[in-house]
C-alpha positions as CSV (number, residue, x, y, z in Angstrom):
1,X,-16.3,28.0,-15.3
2,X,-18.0,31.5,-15.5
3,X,-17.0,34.5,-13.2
4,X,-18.6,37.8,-13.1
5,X,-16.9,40.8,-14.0
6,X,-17.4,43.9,-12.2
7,X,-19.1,45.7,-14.8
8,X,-21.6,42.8,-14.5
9,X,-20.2,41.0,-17.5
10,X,-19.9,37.0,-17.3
11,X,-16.2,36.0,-18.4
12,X,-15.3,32.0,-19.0
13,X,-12.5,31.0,-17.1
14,X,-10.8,27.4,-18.5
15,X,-8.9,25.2,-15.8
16,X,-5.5,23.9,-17.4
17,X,-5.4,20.3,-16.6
18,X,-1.9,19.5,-17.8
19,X,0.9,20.0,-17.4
20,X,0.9,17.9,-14.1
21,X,2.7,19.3,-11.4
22,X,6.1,17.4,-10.4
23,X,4.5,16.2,-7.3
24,X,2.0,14.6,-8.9
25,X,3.9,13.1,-11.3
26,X,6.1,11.8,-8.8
27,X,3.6,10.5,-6.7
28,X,2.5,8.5,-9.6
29,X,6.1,7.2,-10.1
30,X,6.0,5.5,-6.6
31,X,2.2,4.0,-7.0
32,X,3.0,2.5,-10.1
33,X,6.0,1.4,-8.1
34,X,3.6,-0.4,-5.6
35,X,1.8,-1.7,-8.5
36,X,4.5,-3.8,-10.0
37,X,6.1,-4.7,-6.5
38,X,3.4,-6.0,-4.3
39,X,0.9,-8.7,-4.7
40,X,-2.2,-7.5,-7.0
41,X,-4.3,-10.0,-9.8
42,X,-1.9,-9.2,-12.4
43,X,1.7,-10.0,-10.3
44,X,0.0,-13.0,-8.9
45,X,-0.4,-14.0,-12.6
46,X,2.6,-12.4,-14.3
47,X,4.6,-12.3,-11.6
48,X,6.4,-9.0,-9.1
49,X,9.2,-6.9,-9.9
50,X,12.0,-6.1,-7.0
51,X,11.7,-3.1,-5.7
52,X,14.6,-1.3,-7.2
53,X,13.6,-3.0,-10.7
54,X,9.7,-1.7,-10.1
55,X,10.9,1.7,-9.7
56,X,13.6,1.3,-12.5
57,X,10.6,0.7,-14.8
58,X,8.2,2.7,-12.9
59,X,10.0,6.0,-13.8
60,X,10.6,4.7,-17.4
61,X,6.7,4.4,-17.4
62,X,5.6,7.4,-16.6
63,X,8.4,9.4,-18.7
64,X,7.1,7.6,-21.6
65,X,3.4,8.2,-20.5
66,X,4.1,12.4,-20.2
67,X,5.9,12.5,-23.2
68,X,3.3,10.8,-25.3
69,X,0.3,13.0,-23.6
70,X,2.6,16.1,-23.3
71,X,3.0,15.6,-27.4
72,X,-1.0,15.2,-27.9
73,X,-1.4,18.5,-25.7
74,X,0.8,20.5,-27.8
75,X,-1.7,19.6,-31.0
76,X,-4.4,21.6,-29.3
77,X,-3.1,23.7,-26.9
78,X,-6.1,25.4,-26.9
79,X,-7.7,23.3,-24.8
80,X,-8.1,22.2,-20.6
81,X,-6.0,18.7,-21.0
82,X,-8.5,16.3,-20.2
83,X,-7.7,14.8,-23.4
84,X,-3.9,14.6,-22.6
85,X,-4.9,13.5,-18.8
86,X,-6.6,10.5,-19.9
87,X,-4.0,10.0,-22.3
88,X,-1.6,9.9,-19.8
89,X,-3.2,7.4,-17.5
90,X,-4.4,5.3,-20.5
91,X,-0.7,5.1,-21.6
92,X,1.0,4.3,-18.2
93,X,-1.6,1.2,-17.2
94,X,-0.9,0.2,-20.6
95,X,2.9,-0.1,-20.2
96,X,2.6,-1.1,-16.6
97,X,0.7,-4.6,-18.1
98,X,3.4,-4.9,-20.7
99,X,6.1,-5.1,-18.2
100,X,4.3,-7.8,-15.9
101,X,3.9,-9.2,-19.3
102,X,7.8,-9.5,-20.2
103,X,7.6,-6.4,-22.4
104,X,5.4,-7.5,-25.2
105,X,2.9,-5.5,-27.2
106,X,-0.6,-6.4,-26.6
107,X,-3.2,-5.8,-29.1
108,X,-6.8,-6.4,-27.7
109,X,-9.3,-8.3,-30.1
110,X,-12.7,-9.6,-30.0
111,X,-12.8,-13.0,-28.7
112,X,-14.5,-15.2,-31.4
113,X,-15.6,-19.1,-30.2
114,X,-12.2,-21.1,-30.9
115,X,-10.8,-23.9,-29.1
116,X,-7.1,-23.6,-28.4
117,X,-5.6,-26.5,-29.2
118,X,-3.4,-26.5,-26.2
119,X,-5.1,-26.2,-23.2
120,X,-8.4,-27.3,-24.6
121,X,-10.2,-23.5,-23.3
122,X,-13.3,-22.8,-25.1
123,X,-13.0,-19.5,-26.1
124,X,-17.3,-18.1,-26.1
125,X,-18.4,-14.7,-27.6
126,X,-19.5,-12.6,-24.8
127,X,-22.1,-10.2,-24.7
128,X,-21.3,-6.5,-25.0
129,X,-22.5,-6.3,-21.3
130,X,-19.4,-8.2,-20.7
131,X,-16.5,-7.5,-23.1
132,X,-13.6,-7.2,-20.2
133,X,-13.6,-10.3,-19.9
134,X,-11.3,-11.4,-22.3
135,X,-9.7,-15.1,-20.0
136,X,-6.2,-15.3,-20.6
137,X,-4.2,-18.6,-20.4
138,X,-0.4,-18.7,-18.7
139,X,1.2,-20.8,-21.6
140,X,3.6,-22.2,-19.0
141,X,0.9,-23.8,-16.7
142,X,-1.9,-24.0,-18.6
143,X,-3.6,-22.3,-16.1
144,X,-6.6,-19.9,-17.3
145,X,-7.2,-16.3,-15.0
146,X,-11.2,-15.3,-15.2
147,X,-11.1,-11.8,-14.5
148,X,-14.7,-9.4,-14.6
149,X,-13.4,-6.4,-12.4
150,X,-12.0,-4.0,-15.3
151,X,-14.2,-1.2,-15.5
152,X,-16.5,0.6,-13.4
153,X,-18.5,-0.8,-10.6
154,X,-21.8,-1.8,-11.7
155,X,-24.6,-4.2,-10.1
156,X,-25.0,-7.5,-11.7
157,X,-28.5,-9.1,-11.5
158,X,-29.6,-12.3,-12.7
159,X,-29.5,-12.2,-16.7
160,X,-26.3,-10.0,-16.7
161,X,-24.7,-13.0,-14.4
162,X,-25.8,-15.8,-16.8
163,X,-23.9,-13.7,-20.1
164,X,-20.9,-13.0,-17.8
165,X,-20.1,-16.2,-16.0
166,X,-21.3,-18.1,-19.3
167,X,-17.4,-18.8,-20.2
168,X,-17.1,-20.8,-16.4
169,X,-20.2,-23.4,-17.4
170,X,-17.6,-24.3,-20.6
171,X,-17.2,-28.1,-20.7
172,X,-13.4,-29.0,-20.2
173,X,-12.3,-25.0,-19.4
174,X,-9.5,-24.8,-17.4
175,X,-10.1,-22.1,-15.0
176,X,-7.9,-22.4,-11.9
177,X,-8.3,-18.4,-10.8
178,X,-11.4,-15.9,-10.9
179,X,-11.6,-12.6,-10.0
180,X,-15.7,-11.4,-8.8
181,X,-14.1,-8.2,-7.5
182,X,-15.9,-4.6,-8.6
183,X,-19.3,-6.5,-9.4
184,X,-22.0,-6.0,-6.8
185,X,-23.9,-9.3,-6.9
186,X,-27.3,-9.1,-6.1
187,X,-29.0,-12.3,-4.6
188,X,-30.7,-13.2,-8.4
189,X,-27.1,-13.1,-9.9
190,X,-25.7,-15.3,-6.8
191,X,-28.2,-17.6,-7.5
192,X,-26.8,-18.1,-10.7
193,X,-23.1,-18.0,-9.8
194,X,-23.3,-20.6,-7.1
195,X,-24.3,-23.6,-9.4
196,X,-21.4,-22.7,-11.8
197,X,-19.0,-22.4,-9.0
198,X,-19.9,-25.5,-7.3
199,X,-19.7,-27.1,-11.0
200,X,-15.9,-25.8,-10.7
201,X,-14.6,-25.3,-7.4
202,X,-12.2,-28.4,-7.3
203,X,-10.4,-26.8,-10.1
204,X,-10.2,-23.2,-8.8
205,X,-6.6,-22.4,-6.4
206,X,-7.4,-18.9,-6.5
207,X,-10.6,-16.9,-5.7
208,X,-11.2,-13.3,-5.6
209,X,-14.1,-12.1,-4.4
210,X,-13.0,-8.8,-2.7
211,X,-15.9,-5.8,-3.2
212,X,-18.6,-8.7,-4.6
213,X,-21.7,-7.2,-2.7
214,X,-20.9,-3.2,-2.6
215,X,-24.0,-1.6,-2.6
216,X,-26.6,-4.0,-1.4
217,X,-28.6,-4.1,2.1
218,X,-27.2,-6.0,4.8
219,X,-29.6,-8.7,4.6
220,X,-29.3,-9.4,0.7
221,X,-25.3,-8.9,0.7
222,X,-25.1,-11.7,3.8
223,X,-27.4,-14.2,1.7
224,X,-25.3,-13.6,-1.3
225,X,-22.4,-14.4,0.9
226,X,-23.4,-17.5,2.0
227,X,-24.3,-18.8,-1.5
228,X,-21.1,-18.1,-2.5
229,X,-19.9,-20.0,0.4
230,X,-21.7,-23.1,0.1
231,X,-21.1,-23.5,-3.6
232,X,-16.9,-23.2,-3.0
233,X,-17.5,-25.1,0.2
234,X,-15.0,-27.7,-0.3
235,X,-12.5,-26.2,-2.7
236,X,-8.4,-26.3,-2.1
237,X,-7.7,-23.1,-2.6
238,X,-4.3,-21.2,-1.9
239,X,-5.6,-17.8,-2.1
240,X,-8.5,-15.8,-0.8
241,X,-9.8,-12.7,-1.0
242,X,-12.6,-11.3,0.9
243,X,-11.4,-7.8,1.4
244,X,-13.6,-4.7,0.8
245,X,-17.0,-5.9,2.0
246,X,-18.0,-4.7,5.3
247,X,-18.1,-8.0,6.6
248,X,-18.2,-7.6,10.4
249,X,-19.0,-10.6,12.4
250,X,-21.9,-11.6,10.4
251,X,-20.1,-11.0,7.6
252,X,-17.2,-13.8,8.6
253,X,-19.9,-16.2,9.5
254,X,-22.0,-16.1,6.3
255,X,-18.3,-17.0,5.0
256,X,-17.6,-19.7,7.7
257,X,-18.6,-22.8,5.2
258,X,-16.2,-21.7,3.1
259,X,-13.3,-20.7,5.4
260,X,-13.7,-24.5,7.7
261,X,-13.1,-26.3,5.0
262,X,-10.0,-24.8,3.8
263,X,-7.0,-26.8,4.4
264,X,-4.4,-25.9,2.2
265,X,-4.7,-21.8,2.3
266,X,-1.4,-19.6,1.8
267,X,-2.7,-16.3,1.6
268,X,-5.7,-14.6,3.0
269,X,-6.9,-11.0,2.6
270,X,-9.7,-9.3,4.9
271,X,-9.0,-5.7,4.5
272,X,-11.2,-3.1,4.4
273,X,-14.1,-5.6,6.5
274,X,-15.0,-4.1,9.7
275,X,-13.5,-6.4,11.2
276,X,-14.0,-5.8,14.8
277,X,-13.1,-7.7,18.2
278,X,-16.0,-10.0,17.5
279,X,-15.3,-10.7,14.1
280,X,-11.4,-10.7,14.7
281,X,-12.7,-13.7,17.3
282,X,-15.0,-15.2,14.2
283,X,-11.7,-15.3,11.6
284,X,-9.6,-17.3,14.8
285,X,-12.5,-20.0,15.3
286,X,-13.7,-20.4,11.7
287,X,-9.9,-20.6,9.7
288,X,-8.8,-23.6,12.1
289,X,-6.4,-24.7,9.5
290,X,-3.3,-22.1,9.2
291,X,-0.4,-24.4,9.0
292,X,0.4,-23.7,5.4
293,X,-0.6,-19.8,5.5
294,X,1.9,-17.5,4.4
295,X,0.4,-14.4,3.8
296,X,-2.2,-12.7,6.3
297,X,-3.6,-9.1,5.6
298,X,-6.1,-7.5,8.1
299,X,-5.5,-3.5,7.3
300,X,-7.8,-1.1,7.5
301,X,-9.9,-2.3,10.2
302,X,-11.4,-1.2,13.6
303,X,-10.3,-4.4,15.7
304,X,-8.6,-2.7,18.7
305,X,-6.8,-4.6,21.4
306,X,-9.4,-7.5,22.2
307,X,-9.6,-8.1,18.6
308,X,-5.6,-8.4,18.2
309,X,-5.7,-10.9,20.8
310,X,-7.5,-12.8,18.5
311,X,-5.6,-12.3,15.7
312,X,-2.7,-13.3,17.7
313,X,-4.0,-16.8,18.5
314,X,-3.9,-16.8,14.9
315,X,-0.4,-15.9,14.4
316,X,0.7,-18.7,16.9
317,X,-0.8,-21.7,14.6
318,X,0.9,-20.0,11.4
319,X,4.7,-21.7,11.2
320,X,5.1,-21.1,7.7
321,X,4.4,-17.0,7.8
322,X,5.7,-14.6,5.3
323,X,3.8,-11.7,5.2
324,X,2.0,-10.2,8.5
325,X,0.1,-7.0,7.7
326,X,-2.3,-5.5,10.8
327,X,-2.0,-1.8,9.7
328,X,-4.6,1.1,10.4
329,X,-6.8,-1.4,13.2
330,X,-6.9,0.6,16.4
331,X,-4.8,-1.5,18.1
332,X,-3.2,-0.2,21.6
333,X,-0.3,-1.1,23.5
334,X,-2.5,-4.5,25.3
335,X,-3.1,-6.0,21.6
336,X,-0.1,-4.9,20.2
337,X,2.0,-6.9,22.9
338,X,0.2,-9.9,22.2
339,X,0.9,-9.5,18.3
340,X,4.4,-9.1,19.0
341,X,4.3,-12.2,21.4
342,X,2.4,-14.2,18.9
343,X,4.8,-12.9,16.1
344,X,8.0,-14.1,17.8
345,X,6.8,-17.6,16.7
346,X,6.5,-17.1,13.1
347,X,10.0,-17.5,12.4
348,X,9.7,-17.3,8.1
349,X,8.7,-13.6,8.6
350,X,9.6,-12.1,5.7
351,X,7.3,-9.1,5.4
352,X,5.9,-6.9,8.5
353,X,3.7,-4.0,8.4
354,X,2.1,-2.6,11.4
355,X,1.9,1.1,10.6
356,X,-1.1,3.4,12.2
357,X,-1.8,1.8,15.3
358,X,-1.1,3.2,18.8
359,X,1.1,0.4,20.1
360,X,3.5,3.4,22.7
361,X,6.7,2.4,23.7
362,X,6.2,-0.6,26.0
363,X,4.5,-2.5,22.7
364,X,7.2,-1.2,20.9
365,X,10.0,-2.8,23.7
366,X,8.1,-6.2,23.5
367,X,8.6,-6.1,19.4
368,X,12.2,-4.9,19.5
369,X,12.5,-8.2,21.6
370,X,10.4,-10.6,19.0
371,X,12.2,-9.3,15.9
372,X,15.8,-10.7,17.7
373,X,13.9,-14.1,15.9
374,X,13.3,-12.7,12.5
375,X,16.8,-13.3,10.1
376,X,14.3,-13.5,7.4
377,X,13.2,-9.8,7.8
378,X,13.8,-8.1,4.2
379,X,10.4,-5.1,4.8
380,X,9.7,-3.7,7.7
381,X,6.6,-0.6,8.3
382,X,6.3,0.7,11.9
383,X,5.2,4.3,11.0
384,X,2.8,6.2,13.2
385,X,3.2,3.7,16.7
386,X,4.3,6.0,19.0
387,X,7.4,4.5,19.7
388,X,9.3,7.5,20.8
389,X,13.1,7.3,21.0
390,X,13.2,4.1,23.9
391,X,10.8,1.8,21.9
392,X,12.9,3.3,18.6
393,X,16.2,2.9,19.7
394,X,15.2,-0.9,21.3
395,X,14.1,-1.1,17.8
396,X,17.0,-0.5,15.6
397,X,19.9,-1.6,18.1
398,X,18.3,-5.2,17.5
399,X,17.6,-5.2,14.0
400,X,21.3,-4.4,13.7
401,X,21.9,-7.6,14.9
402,X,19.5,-9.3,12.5
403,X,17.9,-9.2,9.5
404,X,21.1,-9.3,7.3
405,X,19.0,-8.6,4.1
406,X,16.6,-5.6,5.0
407,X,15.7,-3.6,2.1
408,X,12.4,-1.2,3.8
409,X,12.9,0.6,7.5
410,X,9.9,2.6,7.9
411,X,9.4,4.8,11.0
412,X,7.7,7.5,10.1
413,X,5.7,10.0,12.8
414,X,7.2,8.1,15.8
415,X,8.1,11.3,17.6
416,X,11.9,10.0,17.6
417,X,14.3,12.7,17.9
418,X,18.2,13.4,17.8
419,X,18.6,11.1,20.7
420,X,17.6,7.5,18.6
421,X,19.9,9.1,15.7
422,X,23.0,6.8,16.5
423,X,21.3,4.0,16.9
424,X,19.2,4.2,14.0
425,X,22.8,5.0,12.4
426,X,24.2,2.3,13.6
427,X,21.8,-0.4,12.3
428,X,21.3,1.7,8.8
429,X,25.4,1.4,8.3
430,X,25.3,-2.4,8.8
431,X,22.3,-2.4,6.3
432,X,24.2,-3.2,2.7
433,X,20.5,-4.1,1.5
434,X,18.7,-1.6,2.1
435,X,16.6,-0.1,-0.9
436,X,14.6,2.7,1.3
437,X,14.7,4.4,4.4
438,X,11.9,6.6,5.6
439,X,12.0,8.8,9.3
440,X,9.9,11.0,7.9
441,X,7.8,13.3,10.4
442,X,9.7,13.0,13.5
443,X,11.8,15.3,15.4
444,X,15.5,14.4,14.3
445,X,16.3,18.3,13.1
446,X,19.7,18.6,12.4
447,X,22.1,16.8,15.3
448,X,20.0,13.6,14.6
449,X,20.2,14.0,10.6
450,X,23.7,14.6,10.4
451,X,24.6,11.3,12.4
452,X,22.4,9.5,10.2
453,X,23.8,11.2,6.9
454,X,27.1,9.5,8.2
455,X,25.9,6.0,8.1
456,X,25.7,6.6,4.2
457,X,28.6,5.0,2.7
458,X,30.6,2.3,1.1
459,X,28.3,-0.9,0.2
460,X,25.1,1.0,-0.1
461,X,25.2,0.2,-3.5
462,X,21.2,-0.3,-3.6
463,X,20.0,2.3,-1.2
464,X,17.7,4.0,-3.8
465,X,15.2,6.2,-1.4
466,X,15.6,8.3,1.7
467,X,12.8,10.4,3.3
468,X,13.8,12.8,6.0
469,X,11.0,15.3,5.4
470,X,9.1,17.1,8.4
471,X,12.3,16.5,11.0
472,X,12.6,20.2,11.5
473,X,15.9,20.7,9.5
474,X,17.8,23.8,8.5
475,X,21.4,23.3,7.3
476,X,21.6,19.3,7.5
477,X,19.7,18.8,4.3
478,X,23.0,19.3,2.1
479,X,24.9,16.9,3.8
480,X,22.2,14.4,2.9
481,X,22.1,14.9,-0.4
482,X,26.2,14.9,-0.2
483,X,25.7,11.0,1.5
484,X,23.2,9.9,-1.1
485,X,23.6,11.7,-4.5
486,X,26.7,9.5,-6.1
487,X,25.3,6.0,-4.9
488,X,24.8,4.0,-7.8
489,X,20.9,3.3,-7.3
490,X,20.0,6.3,-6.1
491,X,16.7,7.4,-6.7
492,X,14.9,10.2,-4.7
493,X,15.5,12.1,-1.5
494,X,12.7,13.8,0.3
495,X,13.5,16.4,2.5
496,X,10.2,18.7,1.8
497,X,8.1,20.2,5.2
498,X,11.2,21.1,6.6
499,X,13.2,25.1,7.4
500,X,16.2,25.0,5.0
501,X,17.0,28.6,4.0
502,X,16.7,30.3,0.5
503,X,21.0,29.6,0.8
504,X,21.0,26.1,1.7
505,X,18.5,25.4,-0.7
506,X,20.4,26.9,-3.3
507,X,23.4,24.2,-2.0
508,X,20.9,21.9,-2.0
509,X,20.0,21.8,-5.6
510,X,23.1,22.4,-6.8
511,X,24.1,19.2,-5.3
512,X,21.7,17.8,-7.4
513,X,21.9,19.9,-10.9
514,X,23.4,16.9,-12.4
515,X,20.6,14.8,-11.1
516,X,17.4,17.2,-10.8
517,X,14.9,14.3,-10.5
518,X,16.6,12.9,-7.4
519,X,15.4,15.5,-5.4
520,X,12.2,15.5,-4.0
521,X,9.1,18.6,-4.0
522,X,10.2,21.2,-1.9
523,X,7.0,23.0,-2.1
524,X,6.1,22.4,1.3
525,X,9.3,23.8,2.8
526,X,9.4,27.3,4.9
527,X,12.6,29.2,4.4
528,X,11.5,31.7,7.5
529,X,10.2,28.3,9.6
530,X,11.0,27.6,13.2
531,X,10.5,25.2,15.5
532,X,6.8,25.1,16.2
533,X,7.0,23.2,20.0
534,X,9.8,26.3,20.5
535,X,7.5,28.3,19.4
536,X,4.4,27.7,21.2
537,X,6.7,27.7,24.3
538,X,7.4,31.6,23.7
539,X,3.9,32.4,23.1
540,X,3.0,31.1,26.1
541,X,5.6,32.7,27.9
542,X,4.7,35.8,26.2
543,X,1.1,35.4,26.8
544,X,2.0,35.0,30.8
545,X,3.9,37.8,30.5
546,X,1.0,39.8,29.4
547,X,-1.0,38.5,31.8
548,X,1.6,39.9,34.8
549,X,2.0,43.4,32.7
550,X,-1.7,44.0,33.1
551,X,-1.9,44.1,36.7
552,X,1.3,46.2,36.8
553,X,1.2,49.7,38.2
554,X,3.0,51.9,36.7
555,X,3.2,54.8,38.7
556,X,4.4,52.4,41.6
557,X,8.3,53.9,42.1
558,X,11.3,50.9,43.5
């Protein structure tokens, strides 16, 4: 970048790129953690880590990752660290694959035409337009994973489909999962995908087509859509993906061939879609058959309460749920009562994550009331509701109860302050399972966070993240980190956002010196804070008081 000087001069001024700072780095950490613990393409295929393993290898990753980019930057110091940034992220999706894949090195090759002996695959030379897509075959199963989303995004028209889908038109291939997802298809290059995936579709259990028609007008996309439709009209899939694409209402019915005649569905995705209250309505007539569903994802969306209600005429025909996730979808305290209602049915809950809606306390009441049914419960998200302390503490004191094996609690931004912090200590000190804890941006300050420091204890031998930042604390932070700091699995306290002084930050990390990278950022804390509801009370105060002192006459004598 060029700056003037003040003599006139232009002077070159080079941005350093690396190092990274420790917040990014340990922001990484946790995505990468997310990566390997949650359902993707590659842990459907290879399989998920556990939580505590994911972050194990997680941090392994991305120590390896730095060190190997941090040793390439030193070579040429001179320069920004682009080089050493892409090195970096180069390295740690390299090692993250290697994991899924049971730690084995994996050295990419042209594919040359070969028949493998075993599964009978016909292994085609691709076009250079295509060379991601390098099928893979699970030697356990024999089942064969067609992926084309690596790379960027690009459009696919008609010529470019028939190269990249030509490994699908294979006589005898085995293909049981494809992955359309990052390829915009235009209505030429559906044209040629439909016949292939009619030619296959009683073979194919799973089917990605998540961000398929990114890109295209509204008319085009929906035609594409319902080629895609007819041709896997039919199928037995177990998994479906139609995230990412705008869909709206029209967007679920140019889908609806598809979605009647599925009968054997366990998971289905619609993230990311617009879906609405109308659309929400289209998903509850058009998937009639949920009996064997066990995983339902609808975050991201703007389907507000009429559209929850829906959803939750879903939720009642789904016995066999798992994984319920209605996150970031507008939904108020009328459509988050019927969720909960709905939700006390599905007794197999496993998985629950209803973060950034606007449910208020009485939603949260009727929840607190439907978990009482849920032994199953191991993850549960509930950050940003508006709970407050009543819908909080109704919460906690029946999770305490239940759930035996809960490994996630998150509440964060609930507004819950110091008067939820025995309950929530109560149910956290019966929790021997729990992996992570997170209360972050509420009002606890320091009477709620030292009853909750207390719950810390014998037995929480896999408690390995708590987050108490933005709670308004000032001298409690310590006695966290005292609680956490020696348990065997202990990975990362976050107390950042929040008032500590200079001298109980000095404590703080010296609680830690043995264990520097257990402790959070702390960039973001203010030694000098306050309160800031206390303080906005004194300014107004002051500001009346100014008001009063105008009108004041001061030669007037008592």
């Amino acid at each position: 970048m060029d700056v003037k000087t003040p003599n006139g001069e232009r002077r070159k001024i080079t941005i350093k790129l690396w190092p990274p700072s420790p917040n990014t780095r340990h922001m990484l950490v946790e995505r990468m953690t997310n990566n390997l613990s949650t359902p993707t393409i590659f842990t459907r295929k290879y399989g998920t880590l556990g939580n505590v393993e994911a972050a194990k290898y997680a941090k392994q990753i991305e120590e390896s990752a730095f060190s190997s980019a941090n040793q390439h930057y030193e070579q040429e110091p001179d320069g920004d660290g682009s080089a050493a940034v892409q090195l970096y992220a180069k390295e740690c999706s390299k090692l993250i694959l290697e994991v899924l894949k049971g730690g084995s090195k994996i050295e990419e090759k042209e594919v040359k035409p070969e028949v493998d002996s075993a599964s009978q695959e016909v292994k085609p030379e691709v076009d250079s337009v295509c060379q991601e897509v390098k099928p893979k075959v699970d030697s356990a199963s024999h089942e064969t994973f067609f992926d084309i989303s690596k790379g960027q995004r690009a459009f696919i028209e008609a010529d470019e489909a028939q190269i990249l889908l030509s490994p699908l038109k294979e006589p005898g291939n085995s293909y049981t999962k494809i992955c359309f997802s990052n390829r915009s298809f235009g209505l030429g290059a559906a044209h040629v995908a439909g016949p292939i995936l009619a030619s296959i579709k009683n073979q194919l259990k799973e089917v990605d087509l998540s961000d398929f028609v990114a890109g295209r007008p509204e008319a085009e996309a929906l035609d594409v859509m319902n080629i895609f439709s007819e041709a896997l009209e039919g199928s037995h899939l177990k998994y479906l993906n139609i995230s990412d694409n705008a869909l709206g209402e029209k967007g679920v019915r140019a889908f609806g061939k598809l979605l009647r005649s599925q009968t054997s569905l366990e998971e289905i995705y619609l993230m990311n879609d617009g879906i609405s209250k109308e659309a929400a309505q289209a998903v509850c007539e058009l998937v009639p058959s949920t009996e064997t569903l066990r995983v339902l994802h609808f975050h991201n969306n703007m389907t507000g309460d009429e559209g929850a209600i829906a959803i939750s005429e879903i939720l009642k025909r789904c016995p066999l749920l798992e994984d319920f996730r209605c996150s970031s979808t507008r939904v108020g305290s009328e459509g988050g009562i019927a969720l909960t209602e709905a939700l006390a049915q599905c007794r197999k809950l496993k998985k629950l994550d209803l973060r950034d809606n606007m449910f208020g306390v009485e939603a949260g009441l009727k929840l607190s009331e439907a978990l009482q049914k849920h032994e199953n419960l191991t993850e549960i998200y509930l950050s940003y509701l508006n709970l407050e302390d009543d819908g909080a503490i109704a919460i906690v004191n029946v999770l305490k109860e239940s759930a035996p094996s809960l490994a996630v609690l998150e509440m964060a931004g609930n507004d819950i302050t110091a008067e939820a912090a025995p309950s929530i200590a109560a149910c956290v000190s019966t929790k021997k399972s729990l992996v992570k804890l997170n209360l972050s941006e509420n009002d606890l300050k320091d009477d709620g966070a030292i009853q909750i420091s207390k719950a810390f204890g014998e037995g929480h031998d896999q408690l390995k993240e708590v987050d108490m930042s933005q709670n308004s604390l000032t001298t409690t932070a310590k006695k966290l980190a005292q609680a956490l700091v020696h348990l065997p699995e202990f990975k990362l306290l976050n107390v950042n956002g929040n008032f500590i002084s200079e001298e109980n930050l000095d404590d703080l990390k010296s609680i830690f010196k043995k264990f520097p990278e257990k402790l959070g950022p702390l960039d973001e804390n203010d030694p000098e804070g306050n309160d800031f509801d206390d303080k906005e009370g004194e300014d107004e105060s002051e500001s009346e008081l100014e008001e009063k002192l105008k009108n004041l006459d001061v030669n007037q004598e008592d």
